[in-house]
C-alpha positions as CSV (number, residue, x, y, z in Angstrom):
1,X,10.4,5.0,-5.2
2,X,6.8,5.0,-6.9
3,X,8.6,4.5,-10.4
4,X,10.6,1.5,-9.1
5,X,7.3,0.4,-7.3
6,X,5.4,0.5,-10.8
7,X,8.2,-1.6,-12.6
8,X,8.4,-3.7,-9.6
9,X,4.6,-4.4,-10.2
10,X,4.5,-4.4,-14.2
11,X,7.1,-7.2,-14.0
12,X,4.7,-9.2,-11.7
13,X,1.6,-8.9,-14.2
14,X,-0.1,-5.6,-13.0
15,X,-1.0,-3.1,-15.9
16,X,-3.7,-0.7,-14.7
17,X,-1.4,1.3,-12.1
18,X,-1.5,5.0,-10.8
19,X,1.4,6.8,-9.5
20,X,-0.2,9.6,-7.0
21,X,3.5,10.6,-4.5
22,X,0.9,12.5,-1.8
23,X,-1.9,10.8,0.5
24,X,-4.0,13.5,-0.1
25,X,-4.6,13.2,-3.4
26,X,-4.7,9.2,-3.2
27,X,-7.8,9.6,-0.6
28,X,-9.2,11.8,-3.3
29,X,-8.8,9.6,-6.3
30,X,-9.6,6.6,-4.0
31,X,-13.0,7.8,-3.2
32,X,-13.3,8.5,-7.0
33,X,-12.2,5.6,-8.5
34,X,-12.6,2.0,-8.0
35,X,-9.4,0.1,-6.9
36,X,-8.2,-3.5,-5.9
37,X,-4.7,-2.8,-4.0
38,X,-3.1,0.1,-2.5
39,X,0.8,0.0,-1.9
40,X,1.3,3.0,0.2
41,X,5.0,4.6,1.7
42,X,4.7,5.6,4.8
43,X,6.6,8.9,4.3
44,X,4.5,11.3,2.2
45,X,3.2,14.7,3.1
46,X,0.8,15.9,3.7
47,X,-0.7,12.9,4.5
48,X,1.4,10.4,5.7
49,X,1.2,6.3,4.9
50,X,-0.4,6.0,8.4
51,X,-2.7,8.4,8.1
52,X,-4.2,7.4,4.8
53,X,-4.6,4.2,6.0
54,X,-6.3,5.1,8.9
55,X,-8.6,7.1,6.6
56,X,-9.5,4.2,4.3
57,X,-10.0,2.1,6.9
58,X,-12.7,4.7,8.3
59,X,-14.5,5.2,5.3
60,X,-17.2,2.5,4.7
61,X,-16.5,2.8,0.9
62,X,-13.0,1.9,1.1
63,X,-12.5,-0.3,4.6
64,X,-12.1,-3.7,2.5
65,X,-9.2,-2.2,0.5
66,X,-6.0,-4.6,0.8
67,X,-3.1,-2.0,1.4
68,X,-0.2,-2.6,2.0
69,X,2.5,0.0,3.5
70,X,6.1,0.7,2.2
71,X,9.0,2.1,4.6
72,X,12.5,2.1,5.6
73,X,11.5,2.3,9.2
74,X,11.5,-1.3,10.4
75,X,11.0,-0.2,14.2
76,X,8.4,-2.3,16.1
77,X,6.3,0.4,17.0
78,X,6.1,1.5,13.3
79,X,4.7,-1.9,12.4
80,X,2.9,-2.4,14.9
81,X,1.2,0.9,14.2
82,X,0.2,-0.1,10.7
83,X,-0.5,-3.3,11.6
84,X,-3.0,-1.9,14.6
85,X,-4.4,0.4,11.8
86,X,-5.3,-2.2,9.3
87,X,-2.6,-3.1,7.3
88,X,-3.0,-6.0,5.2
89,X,0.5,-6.1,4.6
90,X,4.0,-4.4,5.9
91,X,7.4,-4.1,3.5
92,X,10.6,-2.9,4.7
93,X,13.0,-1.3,2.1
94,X,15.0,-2.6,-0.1
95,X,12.8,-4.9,-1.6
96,X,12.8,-7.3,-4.6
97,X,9.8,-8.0,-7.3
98,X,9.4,-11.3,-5.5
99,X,9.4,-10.1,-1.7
100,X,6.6,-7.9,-3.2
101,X,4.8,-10.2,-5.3
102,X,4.7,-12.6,-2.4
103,X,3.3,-9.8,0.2
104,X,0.6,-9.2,-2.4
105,X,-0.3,-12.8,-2.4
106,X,-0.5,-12.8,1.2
107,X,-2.7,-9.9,1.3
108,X,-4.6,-11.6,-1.4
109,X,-5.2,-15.3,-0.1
110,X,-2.3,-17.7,-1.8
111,X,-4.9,-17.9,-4.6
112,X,-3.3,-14.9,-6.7
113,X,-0.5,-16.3,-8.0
């Protein structure tokens, strides 16, 4: 998923992506490295989605973040639960390069594309 993810996003104009498949090395490189966006599945271990989210969203360096969360649960709890956590965004799987592009520019302000 992080491979179609990436081509998803090179088709849409991004070029400086990482690829990192746990959410404990993301918090890591996150509090490393400076970022714009992350697009986050919910099902990793470790770490899940939720929980890496919850973490950025408690560290001061990182709370502004726009993330948005990736899963093929589409229950109302589960969105609700990211959304309650700080999503900026939620996408249900499958997904197109324009369903993606669009929750970006939401998460963004309509100004990005």
């Amino acid at each position: 998923m992080g491979q179609i993810i990436r081509n998803l996003l090179m088709l849409i104009g991004f070029r400086k992506i990482e690829n990192i498949s746990d959410g404990t090395t993301a918090l890591a490189t996150l509090r490393e490295r400076k970022f714009g966006l992350v697009i986050s599945d919910w099902n990793m271990q470790p770490m899940t989605g939720l929980m890496l989210l919850k973490e950025v969203r408690a560290d001061p360096m990182l709370e502004g973040l726009v993330f948005i969360m990736v899963t093929a649960e589409s229950t109302v709890a589960n969105v609700v639960a990211a959304r309650d956590a700080g999503a900026s965004s939620y996408i249900v799987k499958p997904f197109t390069g324009e369903m993606l592009k669009s929750k970006i520019g939401e998460a963004f302000g309509s100004g990005m594309f």
